[in-house]
N, C-alpha and C positions, 0 to 999 in steps of 0.2 A: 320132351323138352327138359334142358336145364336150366339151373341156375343156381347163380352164386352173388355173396355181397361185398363191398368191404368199405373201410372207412377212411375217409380224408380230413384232416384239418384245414380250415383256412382262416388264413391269417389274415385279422382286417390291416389296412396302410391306415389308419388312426383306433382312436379309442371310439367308437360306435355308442353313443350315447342316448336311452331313450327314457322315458318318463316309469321303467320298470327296470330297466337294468343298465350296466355298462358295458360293452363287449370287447374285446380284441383278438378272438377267435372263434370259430363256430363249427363244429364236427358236423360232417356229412355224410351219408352214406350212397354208395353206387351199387347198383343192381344189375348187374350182366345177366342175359337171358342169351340160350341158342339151341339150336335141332341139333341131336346127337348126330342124327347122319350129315351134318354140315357147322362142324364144331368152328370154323373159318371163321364164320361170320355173325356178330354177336349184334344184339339188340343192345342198349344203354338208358338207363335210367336214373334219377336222381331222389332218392327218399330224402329229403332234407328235413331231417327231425330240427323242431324250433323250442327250445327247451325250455320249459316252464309256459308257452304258450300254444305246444299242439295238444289235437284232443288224444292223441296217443304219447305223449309222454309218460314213461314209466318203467322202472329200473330194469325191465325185464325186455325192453327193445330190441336187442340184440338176440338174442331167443328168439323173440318172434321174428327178427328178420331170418333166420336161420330156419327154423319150423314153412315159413312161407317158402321160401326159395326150396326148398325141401319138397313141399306139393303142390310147386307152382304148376303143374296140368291141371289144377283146380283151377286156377284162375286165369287159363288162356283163355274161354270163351266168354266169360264174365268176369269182372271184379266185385261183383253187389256183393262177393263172400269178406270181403275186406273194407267194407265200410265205418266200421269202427276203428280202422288206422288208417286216417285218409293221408299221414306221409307216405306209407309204407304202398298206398293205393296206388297213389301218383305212379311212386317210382314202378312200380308194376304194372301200370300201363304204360309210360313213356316206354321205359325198353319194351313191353311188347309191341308197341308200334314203331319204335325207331326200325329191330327185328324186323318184321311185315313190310317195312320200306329198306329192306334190304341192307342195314347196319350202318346208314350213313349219317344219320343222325336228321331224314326228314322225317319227321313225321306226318307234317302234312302238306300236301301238294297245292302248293299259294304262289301267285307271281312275286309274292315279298322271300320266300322260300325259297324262290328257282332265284334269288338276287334283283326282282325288280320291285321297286317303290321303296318305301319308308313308313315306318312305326312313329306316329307322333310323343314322343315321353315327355313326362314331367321332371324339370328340373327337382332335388330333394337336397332341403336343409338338414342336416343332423341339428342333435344339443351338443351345446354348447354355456363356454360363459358368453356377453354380448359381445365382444371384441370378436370371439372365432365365429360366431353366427353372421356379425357384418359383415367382416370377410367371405365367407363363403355365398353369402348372400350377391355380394358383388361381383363374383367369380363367376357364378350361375349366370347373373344380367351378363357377362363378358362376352359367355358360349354361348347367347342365344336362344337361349328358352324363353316360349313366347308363355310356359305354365309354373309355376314355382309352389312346389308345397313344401311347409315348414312345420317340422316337430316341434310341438310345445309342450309343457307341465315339466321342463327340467329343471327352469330357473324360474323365477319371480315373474310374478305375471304382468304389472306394470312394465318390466323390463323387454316383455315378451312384446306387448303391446306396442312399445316403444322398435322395438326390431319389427315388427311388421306393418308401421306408419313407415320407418326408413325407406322399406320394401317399396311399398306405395308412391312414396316421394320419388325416389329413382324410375320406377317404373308404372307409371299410370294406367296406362295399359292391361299390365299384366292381368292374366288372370291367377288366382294367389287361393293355392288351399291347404288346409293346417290340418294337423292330424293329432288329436291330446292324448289318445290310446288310455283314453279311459280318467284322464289325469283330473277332472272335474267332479266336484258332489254336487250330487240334486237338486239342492237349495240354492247354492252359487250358478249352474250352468245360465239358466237364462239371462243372469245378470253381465256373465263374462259377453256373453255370446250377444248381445246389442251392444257393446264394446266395442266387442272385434265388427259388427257391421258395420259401425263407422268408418272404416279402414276399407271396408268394400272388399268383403271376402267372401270367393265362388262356394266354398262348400267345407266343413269339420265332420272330419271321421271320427267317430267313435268317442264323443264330448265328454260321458259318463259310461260304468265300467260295464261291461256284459252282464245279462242276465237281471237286469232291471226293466223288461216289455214295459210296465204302468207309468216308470217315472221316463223312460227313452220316447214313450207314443207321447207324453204331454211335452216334452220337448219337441220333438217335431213339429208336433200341432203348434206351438206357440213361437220356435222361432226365427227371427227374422233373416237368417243365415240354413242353407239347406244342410239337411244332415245324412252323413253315408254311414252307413254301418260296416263294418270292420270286424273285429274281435266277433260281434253278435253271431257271425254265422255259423263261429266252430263250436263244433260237434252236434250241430243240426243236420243230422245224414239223412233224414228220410221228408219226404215231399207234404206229408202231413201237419208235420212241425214246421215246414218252412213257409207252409201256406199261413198256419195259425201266428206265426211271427210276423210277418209279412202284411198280415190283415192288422193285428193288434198296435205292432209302433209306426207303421206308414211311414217309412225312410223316402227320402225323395233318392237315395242312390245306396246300391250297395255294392260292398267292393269285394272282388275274386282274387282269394289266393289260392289256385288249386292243390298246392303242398297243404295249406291248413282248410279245404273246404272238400278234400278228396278227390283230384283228378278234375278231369273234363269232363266226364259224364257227369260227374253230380254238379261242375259249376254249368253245365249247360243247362241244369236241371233247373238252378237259381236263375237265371237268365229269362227262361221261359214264364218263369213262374212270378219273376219282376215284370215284364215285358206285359203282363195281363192288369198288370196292374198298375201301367204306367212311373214302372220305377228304372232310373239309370244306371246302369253299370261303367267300371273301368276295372280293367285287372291290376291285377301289382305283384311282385316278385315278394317271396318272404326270405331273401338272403341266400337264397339259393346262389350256386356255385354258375359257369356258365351251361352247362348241362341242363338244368330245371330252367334255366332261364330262356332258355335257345325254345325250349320246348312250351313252355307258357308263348313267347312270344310267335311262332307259327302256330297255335289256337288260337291267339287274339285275331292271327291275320288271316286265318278262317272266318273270320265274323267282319261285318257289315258295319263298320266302327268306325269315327273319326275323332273321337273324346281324347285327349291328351290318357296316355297309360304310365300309369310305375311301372317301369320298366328301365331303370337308370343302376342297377345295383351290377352289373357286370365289372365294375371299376374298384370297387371297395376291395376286394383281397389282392396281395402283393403275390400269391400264388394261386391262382384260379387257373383252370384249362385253357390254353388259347383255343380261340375258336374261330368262328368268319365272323361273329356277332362285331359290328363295325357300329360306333358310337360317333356323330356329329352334327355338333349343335344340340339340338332336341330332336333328328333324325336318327331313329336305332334301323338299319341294314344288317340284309344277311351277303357277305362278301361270297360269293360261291370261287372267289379264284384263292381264297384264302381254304386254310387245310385245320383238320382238328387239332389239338395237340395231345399226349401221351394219357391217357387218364385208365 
C-alpha cells in the first residue's frame, strides 16, 4: 500500500465568524491511498486539521502526515495506532474505505448512498452584527428549515437575545438551537440560560469552555434548557475517559465531529457509550471541504437517526470539490447522476 498527501485552501464566500476566531479561509489536507499493483484506483480522504481547536494541532503536522503516509501498512487493518491525531485518523480511514469501495468515493452502502432518501440538516446562523444575523435568519426561514441553529458569544448578549425572540416570532414552530462554543462563565451560565428558555430553545452546545466536568455536570443538572457537548469530547480517545466524562457532567446530548472526535470507530465508540446511558446524539461537519463531508454524511446514514444533523457546511467555500452532495431545503441528497469533481 501507498500513500501520499497534499494540501488545499478553501476559501470561505463570507468572513466565518465564531465566538473564537474569524475565518475567511481554512487549509485542508487530502490523503490518497492505493495497491501498488492497481496504482489506477485511488482511495480519498480528508484530514481536515481545525486550527487552534483539534487535539492534533501542532507545528509539526505536516511531518506527521508525511511519517504516516509513509507506514501507512501500519494502519490498513487498524487505526487504534493514530488515536492521538484523530484529524489525521479520519482521513486514513475515509480513504481506506473510499479504496475498499473501489475509489468512488462510497464509503458506505446506504440507500441515501445509492441516491435514495434525504439527510434531515439544520439550518446554521453564522456571527454576525444584528442586521447580517436577521438577514440570514430570514433567508434560512425562506429555504425551509424546519431546524435553525444559531451561533452566539459574538455580539452583546441582549442583542443576541433580541435575534433569537425575532427567531421565534417569525417562526413559532421552529425548533431553534444555539451553540456559544464556550462563550459563557460559570457564574453567568444559568442566569443566560433561563433567559434563553423563555424564547423556547431545543438545546446549547457547549454553554462554558471544555474541561470544566464539576462546573459543566452542575449546569446540566440545574438547567432549564438541554445541554450537548461539543468541544468536551476532543481529545477523549479512549473509552475509559469517555465513560468517566459521560457519568460525571450527564449531557442530555453530545455532538459528533469525526475530524475532531477521530473517525467513525471512536465516534461509534461515543454513540454506544451514550446510548447506555440514555444520551442523544447528532453529528456535524467541522468545515470540512466536501470530501469529509460526503463521508461524515454516509456514516450518519448508516445509523438509525432522524434528529435534524450539521450538515449544511457544503456551501460555505467559493472553491470546494463539486460533488453529487445535492442540498434542498433542509434535505442533504446524494445525486448519483451527478460526478465528483477534480480534487
Amino acid at each position: 500500500m501507498k500513500a501520499s498527501w497534499h494540501k488545499h485552501r478553501l476559501d470561505f464566500r463570507f468572513t466565518a465568524i465564531t465566538s473564537r476566531d474569524s475565518l475567511t479561509f481554512k487549509d485542508t489536507y487530502y490523503i490518497k491511498v492505493w495497491d501498488e499493483q492497481s496504482p489506477e484506483m485511488t482511495g480519498i480522504g480528508e484530514a481536515g486539521l481545525f486550527r487552534g481547536l483539534s487535539y492534533d494541532d501542532r507545528p509539526d503536522y505536516e511531518s506527521l502526515l508525511t511519517r504516516v503516509c509513509s507506514d501507512i501498512d501500519m494502519y490498513t487493518a487498524s487505526t487504534d495506532g493514530l488515536a492521538e491525531y484523530p484529524s489525521i485518523r479520519f482521513g486514513v480511514e475515509t480513504a481506506l474505505r473510499d479504496l475498499a469501495g473501489g475509489g468512488v468515493h462510497r464509503l458506505f452502502d446506504t440507500p441515501w448512498s445509492n441516491g435514495r432518501g434525504a439527510i434531515t440538516i439544520n439550518g446554521l446562523i453564522w456571527m454576525g452584527d444584528r442586521e447580517t444575523m436577521r438577514s440570514r435568519i430570514e433567508t434560512k426561514l425562506a429555504e425551509g428549515f424546519g431546524c435553525i441553529k444559531v451561533k452566539i458569544g459574538g455580539i452583546d448578549f441582549g442583542q443576541e437575545l433580541e435575534l433569537l425572540a425575532y427567531l421565534r416570532s417569525l417562526a413559532p414552530d421552529i425548533e431553534i438551537r444555539i451553540d456559544a462554543n464556550g462563550a459563557f462563565r460559570p457564574d453567568e451560565a444559568l442566569g443566560r440560560l433561563d433567559r434563553l428558555a423563555k424564547i423556547g430553545i431545543h438545546s446549547i452546545e457547549q454553554p462554558v469552555r471544555q474541561g470544566q466536568w464539576d462546573e459543566m455536570a452542575r449546569i446540566c443538572a440545574d438547567s432549564p434548557i438541554a445541554i450537548a457537548l461539543d468541544e468536551e469530547l476532543i481529545g477523549i480517545n479512549d473509552n475509559d475517559t469517555r465513560r468517566r466524562m459521560l457519568d460525571s457532567v450527564k449531557p442530555d446530548y453530545i455532538i459528533l465531529k469525526p475530524t475532531l472526535t477521530g473517525g467513525f470507530e471512536a465516534s461509534d465508540a461515543w454513540i454506544t457509550l451514550a446510548a447506555e446511558r440514555g444520551i442523544g446524539w447528532w453529528a456535524t461537519s467541522a468545515l470540512e471541504s466536501n470530501i469529509g463531508l460526503n463521508a461524515i454524511a454516509q456514516w450518519v446514514s448508516a445509523h438509525d437517526t432522524i434528529i435534524p444533523q450539521g450538515l449544511g457546511t457544503g456551501q460555505l467555500y467559493q472553491n470546494n470539490i463539486a460533488s453529487p452532495l445535492v442540498l434542498s431545503g433542509d434535505r442533504l441528497r446524494y445525486d448519483t447522476e451527478k460526478d465528483w469533481g477534480k480534487i
